[in-house]
DODREN-111113 format. One record per residue (C-alpha): y negated, z, x negated. Coordinates in steps of 0.02 Angstrom, whole numbers. Each point is the difference from the previous one (the first is absolute). Layout:
# DODREN-111113
<torvo><yy>Y</yy><zz>Z</zz><xx>X</xx></torvo>
...
***
This chain:
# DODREN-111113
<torvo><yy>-334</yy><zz>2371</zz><xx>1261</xx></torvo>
<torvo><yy>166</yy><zz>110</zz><xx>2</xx></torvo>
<torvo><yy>69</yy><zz>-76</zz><xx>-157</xx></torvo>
<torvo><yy>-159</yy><zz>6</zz><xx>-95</xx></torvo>
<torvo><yy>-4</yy><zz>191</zz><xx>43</xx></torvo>
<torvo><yy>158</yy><zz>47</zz><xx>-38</xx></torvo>
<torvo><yy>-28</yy><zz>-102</zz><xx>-162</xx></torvo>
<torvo><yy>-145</yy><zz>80</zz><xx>-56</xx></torvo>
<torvo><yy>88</yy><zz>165</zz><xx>29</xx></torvo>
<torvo><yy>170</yy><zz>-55</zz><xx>-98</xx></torvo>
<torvo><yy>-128</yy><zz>-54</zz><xx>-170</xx></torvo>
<torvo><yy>-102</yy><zz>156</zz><xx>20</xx></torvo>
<torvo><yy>179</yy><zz>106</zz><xx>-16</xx></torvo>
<torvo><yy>74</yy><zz>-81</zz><xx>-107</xx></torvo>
<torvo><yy>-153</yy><zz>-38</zz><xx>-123</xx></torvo>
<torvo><yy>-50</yy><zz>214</zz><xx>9</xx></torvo>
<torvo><yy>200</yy><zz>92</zz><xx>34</xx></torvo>
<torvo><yy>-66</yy><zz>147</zz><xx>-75</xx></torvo>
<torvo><yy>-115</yy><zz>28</zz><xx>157</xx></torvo>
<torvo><yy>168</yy><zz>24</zz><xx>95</xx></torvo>
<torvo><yy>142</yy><zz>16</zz><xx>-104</xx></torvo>
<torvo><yy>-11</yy><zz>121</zz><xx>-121</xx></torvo>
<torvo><yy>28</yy><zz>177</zz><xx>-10</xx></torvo>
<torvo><yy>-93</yy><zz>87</zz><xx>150</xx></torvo>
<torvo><yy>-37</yy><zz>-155</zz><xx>86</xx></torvo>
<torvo><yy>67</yy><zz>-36</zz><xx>167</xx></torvo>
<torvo><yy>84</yy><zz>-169</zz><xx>25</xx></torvo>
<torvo><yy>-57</yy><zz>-16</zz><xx>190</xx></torvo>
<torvo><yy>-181</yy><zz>-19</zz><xx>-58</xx></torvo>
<torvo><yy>25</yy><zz>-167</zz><xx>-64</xx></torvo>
<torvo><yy>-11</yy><zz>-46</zz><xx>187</xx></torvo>
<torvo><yy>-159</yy><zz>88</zz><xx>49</xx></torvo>
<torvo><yy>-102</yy><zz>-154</zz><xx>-9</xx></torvo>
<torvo><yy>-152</yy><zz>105</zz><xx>77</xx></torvo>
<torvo><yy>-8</yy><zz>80</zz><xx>-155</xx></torvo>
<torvo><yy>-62</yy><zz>-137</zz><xx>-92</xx></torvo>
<torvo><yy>108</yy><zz>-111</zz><xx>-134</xx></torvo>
<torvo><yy>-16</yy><zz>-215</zz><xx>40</xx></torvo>
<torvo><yy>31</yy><zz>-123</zz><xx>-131</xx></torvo>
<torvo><yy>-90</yy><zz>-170</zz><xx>30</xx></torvo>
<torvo><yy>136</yy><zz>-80</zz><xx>-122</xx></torvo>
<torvo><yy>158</yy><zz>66</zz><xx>107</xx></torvo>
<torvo><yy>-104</yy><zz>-52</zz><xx>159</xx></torvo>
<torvo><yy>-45</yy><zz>-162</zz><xx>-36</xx></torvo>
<torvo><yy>176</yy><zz>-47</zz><xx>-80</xx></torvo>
<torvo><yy>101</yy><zz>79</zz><xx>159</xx></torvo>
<torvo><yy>-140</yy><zz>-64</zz><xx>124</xx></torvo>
<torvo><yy>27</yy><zz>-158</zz><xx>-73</xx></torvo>
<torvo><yy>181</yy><zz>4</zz><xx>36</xx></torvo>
<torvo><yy>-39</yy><zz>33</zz><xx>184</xx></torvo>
<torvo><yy>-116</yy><zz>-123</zz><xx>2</xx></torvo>
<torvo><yy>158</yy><zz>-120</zz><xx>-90</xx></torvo>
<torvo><yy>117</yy><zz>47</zz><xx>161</xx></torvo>
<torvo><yy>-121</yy><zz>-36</zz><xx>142</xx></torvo>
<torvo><yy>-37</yy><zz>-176</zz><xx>-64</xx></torvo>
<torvo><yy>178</yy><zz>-28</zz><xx>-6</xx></torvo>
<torvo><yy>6</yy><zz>64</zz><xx>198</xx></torvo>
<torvo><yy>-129</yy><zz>-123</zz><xx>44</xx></torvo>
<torvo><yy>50</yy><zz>-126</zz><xx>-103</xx></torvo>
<torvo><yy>-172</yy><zz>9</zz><xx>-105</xx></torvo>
<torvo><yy>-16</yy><zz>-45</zz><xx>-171</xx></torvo>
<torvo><yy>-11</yy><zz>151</zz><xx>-98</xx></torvo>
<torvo><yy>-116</yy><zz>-52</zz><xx>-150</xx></torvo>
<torvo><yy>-122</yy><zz>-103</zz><xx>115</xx></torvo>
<torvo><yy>-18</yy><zz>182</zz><xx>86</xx></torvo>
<torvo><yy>-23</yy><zz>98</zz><xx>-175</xx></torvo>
<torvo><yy>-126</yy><zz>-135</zz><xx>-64</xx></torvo>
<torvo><yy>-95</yy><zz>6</zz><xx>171</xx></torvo>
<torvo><yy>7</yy><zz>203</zz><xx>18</xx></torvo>
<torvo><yy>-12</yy><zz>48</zz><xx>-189</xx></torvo>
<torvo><yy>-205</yy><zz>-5</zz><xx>-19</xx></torvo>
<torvo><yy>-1</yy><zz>108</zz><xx>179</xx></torvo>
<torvo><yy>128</yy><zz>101</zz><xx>-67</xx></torvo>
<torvo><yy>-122</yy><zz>44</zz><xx>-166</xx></torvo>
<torvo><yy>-149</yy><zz>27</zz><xx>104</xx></torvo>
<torvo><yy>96</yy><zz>131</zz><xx>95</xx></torvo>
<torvo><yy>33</yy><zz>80</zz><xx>-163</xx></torvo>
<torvo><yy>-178</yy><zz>-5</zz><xx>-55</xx></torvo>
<torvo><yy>-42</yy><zz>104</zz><xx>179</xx></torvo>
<torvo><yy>165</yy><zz>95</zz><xx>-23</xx></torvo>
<torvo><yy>-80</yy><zz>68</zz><xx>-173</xx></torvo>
<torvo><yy>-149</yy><zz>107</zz><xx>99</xx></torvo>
<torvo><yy>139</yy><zz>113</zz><xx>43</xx></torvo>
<torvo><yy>13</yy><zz>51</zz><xx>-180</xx></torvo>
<torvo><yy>-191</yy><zz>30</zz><xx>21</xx></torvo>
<torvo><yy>15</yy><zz>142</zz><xx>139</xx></torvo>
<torvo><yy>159</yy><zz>68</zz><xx>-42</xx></torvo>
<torvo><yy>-96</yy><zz>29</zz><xx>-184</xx></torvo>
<torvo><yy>142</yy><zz>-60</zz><xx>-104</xx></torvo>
<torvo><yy>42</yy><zz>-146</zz><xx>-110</xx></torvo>
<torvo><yy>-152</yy><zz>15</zz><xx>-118</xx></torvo>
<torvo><yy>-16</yy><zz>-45</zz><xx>-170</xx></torvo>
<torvo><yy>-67</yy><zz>96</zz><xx>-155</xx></torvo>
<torvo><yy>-150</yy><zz>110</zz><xx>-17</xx></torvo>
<torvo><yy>-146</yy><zz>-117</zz><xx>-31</xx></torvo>
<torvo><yy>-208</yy><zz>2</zz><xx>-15</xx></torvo>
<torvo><yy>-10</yy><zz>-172</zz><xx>68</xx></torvo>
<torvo><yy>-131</yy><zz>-4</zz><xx>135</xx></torvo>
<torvo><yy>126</yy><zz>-65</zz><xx>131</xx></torvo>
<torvo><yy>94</yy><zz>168</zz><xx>-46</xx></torvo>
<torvo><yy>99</yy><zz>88</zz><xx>146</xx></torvo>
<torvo><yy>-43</yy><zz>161</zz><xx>28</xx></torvo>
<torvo><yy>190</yy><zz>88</zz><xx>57</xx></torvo>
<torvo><yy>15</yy><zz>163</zz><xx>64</xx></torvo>
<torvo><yy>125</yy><zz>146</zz><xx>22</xx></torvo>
<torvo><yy>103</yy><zz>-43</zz><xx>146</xx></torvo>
<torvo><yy>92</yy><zz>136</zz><xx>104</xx></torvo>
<torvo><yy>161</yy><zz>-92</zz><xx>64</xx></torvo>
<torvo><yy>12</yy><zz>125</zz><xx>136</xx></torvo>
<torvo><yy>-149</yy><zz>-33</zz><xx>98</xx></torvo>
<torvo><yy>-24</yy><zz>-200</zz><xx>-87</xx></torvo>
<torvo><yy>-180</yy><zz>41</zz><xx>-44</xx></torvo>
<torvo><yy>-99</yy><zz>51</zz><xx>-154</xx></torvo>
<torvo><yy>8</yy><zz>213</zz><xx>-67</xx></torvo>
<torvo><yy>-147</yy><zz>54</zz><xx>7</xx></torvo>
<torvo><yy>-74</yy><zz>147</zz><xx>-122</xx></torvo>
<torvo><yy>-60</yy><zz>184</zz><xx>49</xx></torvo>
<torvo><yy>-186</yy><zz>-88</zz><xx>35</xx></torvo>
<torvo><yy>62</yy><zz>-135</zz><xx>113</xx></torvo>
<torvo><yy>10</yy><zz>-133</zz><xx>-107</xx></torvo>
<torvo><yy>140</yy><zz>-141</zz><xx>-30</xx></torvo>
<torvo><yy>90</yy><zz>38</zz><xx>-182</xx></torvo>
<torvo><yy>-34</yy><zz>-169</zz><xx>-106</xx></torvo>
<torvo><yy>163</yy><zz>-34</zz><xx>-116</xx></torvo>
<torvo><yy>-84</yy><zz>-136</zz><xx>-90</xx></torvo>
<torvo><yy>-80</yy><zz>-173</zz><xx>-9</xx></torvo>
<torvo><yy>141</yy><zz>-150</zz><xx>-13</xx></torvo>
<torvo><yy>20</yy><zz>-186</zz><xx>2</xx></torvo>
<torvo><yy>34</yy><zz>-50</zz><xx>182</xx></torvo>
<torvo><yy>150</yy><zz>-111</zz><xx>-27</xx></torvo>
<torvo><yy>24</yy><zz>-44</zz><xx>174</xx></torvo>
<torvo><yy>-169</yy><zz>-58</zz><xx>19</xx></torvo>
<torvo><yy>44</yy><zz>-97</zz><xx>-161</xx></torvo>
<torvo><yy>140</yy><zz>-75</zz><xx>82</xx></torvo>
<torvo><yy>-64</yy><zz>-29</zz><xx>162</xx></torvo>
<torvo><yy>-131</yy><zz>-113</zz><xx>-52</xx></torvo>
<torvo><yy>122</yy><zz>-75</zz><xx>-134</xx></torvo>
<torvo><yy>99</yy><zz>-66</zz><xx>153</xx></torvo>
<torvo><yy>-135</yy><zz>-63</zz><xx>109</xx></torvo>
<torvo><yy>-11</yy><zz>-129</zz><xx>-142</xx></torvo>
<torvo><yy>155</yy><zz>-26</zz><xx>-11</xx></torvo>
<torvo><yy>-15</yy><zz>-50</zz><xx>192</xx></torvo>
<torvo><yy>-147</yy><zz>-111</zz><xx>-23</xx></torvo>
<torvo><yy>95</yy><zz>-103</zz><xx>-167</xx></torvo>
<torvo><yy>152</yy><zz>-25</zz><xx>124</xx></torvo>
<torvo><yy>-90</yy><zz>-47</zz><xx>151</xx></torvo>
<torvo><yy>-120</yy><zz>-110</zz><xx>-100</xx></torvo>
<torvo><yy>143</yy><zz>-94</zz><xx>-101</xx></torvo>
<torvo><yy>114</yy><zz>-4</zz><xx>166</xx></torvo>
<torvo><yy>-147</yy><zz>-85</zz><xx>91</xx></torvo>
<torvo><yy>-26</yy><zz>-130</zz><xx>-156</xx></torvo>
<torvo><yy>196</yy><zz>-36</zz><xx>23</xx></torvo>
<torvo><yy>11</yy><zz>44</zz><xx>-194</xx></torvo>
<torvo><yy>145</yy><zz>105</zz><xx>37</xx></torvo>
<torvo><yy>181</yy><zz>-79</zz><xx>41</xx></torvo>
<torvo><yy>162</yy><zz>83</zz><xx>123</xx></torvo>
<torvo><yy>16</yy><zz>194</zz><xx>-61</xx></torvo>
<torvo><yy>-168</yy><zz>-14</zz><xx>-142</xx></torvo>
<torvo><yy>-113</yy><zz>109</zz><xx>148</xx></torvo>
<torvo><yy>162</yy><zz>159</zz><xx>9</xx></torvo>
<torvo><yy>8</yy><zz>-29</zz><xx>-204</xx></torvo>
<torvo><yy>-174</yy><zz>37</zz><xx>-38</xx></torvo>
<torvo><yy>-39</yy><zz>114</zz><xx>111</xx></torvo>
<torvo><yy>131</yy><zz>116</zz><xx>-99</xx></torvo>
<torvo><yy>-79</yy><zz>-83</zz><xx>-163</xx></torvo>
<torvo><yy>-158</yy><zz>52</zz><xx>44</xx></torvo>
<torvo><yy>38</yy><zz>168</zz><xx>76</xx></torvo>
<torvo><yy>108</yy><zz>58</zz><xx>-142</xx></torvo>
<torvo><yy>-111</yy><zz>-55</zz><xx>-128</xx></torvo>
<torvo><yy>-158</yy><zz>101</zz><xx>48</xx></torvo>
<torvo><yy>138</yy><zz>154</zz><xx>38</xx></torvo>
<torvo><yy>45</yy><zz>12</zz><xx>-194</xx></torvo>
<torvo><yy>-158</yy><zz>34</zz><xx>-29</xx></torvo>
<torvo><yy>-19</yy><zz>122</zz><xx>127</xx></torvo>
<torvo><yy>128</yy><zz>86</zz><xx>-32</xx></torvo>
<torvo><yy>-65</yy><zz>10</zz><xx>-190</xx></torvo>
<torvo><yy>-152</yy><zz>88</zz><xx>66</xx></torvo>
<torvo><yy>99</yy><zz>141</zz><xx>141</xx></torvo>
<torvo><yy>45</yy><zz>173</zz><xx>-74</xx></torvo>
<torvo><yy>106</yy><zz>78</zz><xx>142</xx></torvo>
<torvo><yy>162</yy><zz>53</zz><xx>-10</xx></torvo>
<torvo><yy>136</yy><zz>-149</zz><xx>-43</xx></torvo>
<torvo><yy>180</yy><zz>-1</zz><xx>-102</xx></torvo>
<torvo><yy>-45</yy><zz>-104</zz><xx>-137</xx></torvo>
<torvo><yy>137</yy><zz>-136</zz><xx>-104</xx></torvo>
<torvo><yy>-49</yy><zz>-18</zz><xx>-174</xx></torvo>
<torvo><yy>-159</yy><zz>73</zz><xx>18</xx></torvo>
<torvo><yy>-39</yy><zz>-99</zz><xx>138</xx></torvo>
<torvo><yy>-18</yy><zz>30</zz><xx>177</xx></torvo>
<torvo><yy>144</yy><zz>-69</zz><xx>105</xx></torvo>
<torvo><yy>-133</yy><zz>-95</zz><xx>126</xx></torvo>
<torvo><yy>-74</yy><zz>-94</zz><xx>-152</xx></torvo>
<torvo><yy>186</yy><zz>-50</zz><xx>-82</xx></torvo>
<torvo><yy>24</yy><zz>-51</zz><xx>223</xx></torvo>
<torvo><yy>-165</yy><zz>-118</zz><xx>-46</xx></torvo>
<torvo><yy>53</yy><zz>-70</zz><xx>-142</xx></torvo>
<torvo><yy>179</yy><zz>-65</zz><xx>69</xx></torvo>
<torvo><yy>-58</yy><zz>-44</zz><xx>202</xx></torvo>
<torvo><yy>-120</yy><zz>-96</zz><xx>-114</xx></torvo>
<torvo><yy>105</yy><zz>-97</zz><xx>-114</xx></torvo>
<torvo><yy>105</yy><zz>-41</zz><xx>149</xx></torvo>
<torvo><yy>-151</yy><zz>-70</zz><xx>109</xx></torvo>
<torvo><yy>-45</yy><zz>-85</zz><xx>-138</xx></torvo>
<torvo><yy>156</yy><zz>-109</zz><xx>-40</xx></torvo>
<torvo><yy>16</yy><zz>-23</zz><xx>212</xx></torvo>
<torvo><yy>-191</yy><zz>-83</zz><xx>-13</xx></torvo>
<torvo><yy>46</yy><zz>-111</zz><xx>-144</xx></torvo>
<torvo><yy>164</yy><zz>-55</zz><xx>89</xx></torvo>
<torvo><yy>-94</yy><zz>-50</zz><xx>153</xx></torvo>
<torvo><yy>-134</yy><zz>-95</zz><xx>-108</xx></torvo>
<torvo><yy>-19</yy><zz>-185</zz><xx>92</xx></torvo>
<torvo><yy>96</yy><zz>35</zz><xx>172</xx></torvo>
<torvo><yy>-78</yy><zz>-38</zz><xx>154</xx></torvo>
<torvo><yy>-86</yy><zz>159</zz><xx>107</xx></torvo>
<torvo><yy>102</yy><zz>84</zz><xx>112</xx></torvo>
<torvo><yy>38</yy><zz>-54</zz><xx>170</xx></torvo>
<torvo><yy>40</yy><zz>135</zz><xx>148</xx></torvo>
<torvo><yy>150</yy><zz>-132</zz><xx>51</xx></torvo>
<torvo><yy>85</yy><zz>-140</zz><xx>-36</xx></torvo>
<torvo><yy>98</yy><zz>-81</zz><xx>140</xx></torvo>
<torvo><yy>179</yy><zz>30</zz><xx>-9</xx></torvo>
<torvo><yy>-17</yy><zz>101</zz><xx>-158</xx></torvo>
<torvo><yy>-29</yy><zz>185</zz><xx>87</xx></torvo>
<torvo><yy>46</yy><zz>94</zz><xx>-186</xx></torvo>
<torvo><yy>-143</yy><zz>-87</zz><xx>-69</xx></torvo>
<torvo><yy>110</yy><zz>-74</zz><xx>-152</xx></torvo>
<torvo><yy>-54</yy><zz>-183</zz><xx>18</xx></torvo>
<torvo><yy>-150</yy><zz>-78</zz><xx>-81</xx></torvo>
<torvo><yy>-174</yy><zz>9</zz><xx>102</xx></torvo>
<torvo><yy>-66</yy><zz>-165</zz><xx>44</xx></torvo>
<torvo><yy>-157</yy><zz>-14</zz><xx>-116</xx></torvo>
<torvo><yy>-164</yy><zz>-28</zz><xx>81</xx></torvo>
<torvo><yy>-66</yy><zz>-142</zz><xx>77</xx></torvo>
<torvo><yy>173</yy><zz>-68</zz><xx>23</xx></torvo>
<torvo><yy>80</yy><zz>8</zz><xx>181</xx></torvo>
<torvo><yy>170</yy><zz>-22</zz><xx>-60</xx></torvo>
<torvo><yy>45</yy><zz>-185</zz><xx>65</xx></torvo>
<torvo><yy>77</yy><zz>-119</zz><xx>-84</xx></torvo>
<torvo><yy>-137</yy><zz>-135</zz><xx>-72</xx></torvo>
<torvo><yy>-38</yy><zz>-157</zz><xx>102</xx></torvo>
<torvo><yy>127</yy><zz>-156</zz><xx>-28</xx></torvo>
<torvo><yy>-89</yy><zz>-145</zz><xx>-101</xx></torvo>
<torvo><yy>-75</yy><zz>-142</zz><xx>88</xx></torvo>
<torvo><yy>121</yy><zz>-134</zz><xx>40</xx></torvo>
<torvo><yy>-23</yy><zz>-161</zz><xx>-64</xx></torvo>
<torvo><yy>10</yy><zz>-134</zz><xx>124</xx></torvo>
<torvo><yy>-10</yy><zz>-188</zz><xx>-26</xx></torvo>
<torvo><yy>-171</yy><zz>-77</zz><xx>60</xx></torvo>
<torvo><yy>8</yy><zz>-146</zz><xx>76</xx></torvo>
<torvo><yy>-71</yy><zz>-151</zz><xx>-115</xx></torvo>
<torvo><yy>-169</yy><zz>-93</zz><xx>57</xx></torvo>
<torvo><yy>86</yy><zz>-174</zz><xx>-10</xx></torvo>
<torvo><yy>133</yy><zz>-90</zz><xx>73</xx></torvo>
<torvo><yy>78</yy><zz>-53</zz><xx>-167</xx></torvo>
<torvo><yy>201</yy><zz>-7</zz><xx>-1</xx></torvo>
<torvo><yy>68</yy><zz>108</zz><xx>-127</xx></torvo>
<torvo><yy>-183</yy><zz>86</zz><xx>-70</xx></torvo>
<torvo><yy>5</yy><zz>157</zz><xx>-63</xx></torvo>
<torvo><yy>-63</yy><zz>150</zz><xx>101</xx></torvo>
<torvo><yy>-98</yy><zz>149</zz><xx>-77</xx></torvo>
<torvo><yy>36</yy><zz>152</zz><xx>68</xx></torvo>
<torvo><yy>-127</yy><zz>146</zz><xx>62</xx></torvo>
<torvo><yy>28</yy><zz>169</zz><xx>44</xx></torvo>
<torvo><yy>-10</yy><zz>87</zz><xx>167</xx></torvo>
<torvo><yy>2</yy><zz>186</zz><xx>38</xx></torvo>
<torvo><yy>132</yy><zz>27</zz><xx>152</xx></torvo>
<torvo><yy>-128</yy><zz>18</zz><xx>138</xx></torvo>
<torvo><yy>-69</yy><zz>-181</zz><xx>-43</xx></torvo>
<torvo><yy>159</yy><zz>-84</zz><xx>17</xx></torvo>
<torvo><yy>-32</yy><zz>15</zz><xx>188</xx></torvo>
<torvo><yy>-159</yy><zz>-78</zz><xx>-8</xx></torvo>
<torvo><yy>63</yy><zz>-139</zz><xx>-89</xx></torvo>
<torvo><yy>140</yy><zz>-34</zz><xx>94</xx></torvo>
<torvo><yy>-119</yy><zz>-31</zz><xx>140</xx></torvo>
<torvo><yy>-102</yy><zz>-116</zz><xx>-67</xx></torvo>
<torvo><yy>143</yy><zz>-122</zz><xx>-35</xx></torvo>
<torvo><yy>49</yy><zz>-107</zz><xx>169</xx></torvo>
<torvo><yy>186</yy><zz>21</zz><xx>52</xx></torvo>
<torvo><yy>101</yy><zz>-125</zz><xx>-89</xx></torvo>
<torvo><yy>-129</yy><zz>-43</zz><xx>-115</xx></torvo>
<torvo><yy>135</yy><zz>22</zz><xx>-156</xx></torvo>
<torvo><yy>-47</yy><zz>199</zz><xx>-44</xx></torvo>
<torvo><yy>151</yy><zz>59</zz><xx>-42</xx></torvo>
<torvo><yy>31</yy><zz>-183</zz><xx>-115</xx></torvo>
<torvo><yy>-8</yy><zz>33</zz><xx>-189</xx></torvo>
<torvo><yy>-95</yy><zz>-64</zz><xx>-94</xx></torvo>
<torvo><yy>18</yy><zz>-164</zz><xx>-64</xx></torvo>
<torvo><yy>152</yy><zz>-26</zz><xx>115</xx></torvo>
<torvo><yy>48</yy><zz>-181</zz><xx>12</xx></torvo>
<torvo><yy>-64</yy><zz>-116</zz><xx>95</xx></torvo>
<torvo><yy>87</yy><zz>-146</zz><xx>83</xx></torvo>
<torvo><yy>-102</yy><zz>-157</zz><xx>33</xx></torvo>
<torvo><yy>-135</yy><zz>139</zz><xx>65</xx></torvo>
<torvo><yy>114</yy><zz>80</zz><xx>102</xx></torvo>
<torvo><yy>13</yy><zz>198</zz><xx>-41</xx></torvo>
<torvo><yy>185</yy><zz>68</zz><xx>-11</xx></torvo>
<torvo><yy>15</yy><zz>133</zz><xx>112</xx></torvo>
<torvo><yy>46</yy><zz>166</zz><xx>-17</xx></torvo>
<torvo><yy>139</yy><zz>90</zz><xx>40</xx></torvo>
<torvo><yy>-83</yy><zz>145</zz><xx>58</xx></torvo>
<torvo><yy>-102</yy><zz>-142</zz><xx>103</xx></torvo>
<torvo><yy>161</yy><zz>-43</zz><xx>85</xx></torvo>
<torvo><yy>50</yy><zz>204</zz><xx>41</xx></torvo>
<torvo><yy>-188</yy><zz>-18</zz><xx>91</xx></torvo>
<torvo><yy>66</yy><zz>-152</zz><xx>118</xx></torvo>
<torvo><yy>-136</yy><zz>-130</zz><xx>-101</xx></torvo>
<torvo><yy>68</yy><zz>-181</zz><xx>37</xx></torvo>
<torvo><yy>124</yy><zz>-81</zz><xx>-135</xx></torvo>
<torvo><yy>-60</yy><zz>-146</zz><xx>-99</xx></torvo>
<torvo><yy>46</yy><zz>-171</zz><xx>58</xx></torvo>
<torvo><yy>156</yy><zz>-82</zz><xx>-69</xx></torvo>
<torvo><yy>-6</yy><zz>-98</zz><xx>-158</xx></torvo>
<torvo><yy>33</yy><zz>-175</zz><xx>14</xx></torvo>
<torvo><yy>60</yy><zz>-51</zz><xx>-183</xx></torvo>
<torvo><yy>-155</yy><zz>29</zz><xx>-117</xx></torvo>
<torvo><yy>-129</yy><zz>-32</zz><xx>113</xx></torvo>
<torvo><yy>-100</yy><zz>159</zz><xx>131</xx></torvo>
<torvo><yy>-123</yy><zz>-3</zz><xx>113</xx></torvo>
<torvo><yy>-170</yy><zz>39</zz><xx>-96</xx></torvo>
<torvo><yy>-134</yy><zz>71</zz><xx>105</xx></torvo>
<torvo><yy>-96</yy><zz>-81</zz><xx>136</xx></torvo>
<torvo><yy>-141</yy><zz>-112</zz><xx>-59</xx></torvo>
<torvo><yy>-175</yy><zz>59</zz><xx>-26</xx></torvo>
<torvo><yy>78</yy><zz>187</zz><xx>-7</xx></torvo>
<torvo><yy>14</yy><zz>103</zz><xx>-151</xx></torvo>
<torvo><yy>163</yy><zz>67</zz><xx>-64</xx></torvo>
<torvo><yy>38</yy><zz>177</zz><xx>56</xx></torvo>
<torvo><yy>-33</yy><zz>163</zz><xx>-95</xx></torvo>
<torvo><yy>147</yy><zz>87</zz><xx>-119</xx></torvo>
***
């Protein structure tokens, strides 16, 4: 709030020196802010700085803030433009239009309305109202941002860059249409050459930003705001592993047949495990050898304490006890 005051005071001076500088002026009334004299271009772009240093106190991200406060910030303007309405300044050219203001002689002493020898308030004219112009030129402004914000059609920084798009835009014309006092460049008023360039620079900020994710208040570990926001519907984990591929165990009993393979997710591993009997041959590859129906062990059998096979005695082994079947790989 300070540094958008003092900012709107610093553009007003320096935009209209004459008012305090030149011959017969006095200096010190460049700091009478009760006089009147606010610039809304000096008060956003030093409020804006103030806004800049307490994100970086709180460790904020700045242009999450400015995309989340600009369409507030333009509504407050639109309200902020009535003042223009009481104080009876800031109108535009004499008019007939039936929407005409009517604007009278104001006495700056007393902040009302001279009046003539029968009582009545002396009319100066009839006059576009600009700031009503303006006012409702920003409420839809407002309603495009919120709208487009709410449709997630606008990416990180889009929301701060057309909000001075849109607020510059409709002040050209304006501006075009006021007839008060202003120092001119080129024949132009200097608040209408300020449009044109706050403009252009919005401009090339919203095409940078075209295609970047929406702004996040934080990231984790990035308190500056400088890394990349997670897009939507992503939580920021790393994707699941693949399914292993585990050997199934083969339907027959035939030495040295190939095994096809199946895959298991890692939570049915478990499940399988269980349904194979403890030394049934589980962890024996497939199509391991066979000899004389005896399966080799092994050795992660043996690390488990499972008994040894017998001894071979020449070529000749113990095959498996009549009527039984031989044992699962």
């Amino acid at each position: 709030m300070l540094f958008g005051i003092v900012g709107g005071r610093l553009y007003h001076v320096i935009t209209d020196p004459e008012l305090y500088f030149a011959r017969g002026k006095h200096p010190i009334d460049a700091v009478k802010i009760w006089d009147g004299g606010l610039g809304i271009w000096g008060a956003i772009a030093l409020g804006a700085l103030g806004v800049w240093i307490g994100c970086r106190r709180h460790k904020m991200d700045f242009v999450a803030f400015a995309d989340a406060a600009a369409p507030g910030v333009l509504l407050a303007q639109a309200i902020g433009r009535w003042g223009n309405w009481f104080n009876n300044e800031l109108y535009g050219r004499a008019t007939t239009l039936p929407w005409k203001l009517e604007i009278h002689e104001l006495d700056v002493i007393t902040g009302k309305a001279t009046r003539d020898a029968a009582g009545h308030a002396v009319v100066l004219g009839y006059y576009h109202p600009t700031f009503l112009y303006e006012m409702l030129w920003n409420l839809v402004v407002v309603a495009v941002l919120l709208w487009a914000d709410h449709r997630r059609l606008l990416g990180r920084g889009q929301v701060l860059a057309g909000y001075v798009m849109g607020y510059t835009f409709g002040r050209f014309f304006v501006e075009a249409l006021r007839d008060d006092h202003a120092n001119r460049i080129l024949g132009m008023r200097v608040n209408s050459w300020v449009s044109i360039l706050v403009f252009l620079a919005a401009l090339a900020w919203f095409l940078r930003n075209r295609g970047r994710p929406r702004s996040t208040a934080h990231v984790e570990g990035d308190p500056d705001g400088t890394a990349e926001a997670i897009p939507d519907g992503s939580d920021g984990t790393a994707p699941d592993e693949p399914a292993a591929t585990v050997p199934d165990r083969p339907a027959s009993t035939v030495p040295g047949g190939p095994s096809p393979s199946r895959s298991l997710a890692p939570d049915d591993r478990a499940e399988d495990a269980d349904a194979v009997p403890d030394g049934a041959g589980a962890r024996q590859p497939a199509g391991a050898a066979l000899d004389s129906g005896n399966v080799q062990q092994h050795p992660a059998d043996r690390n488990l304490g499972l008994p040894e096979p017998g001894p071979a005695a020449g070529n000749s082994h113990p095959g498996p006890a009549p009527g039984t079947a031989s044992p699962d790989r």
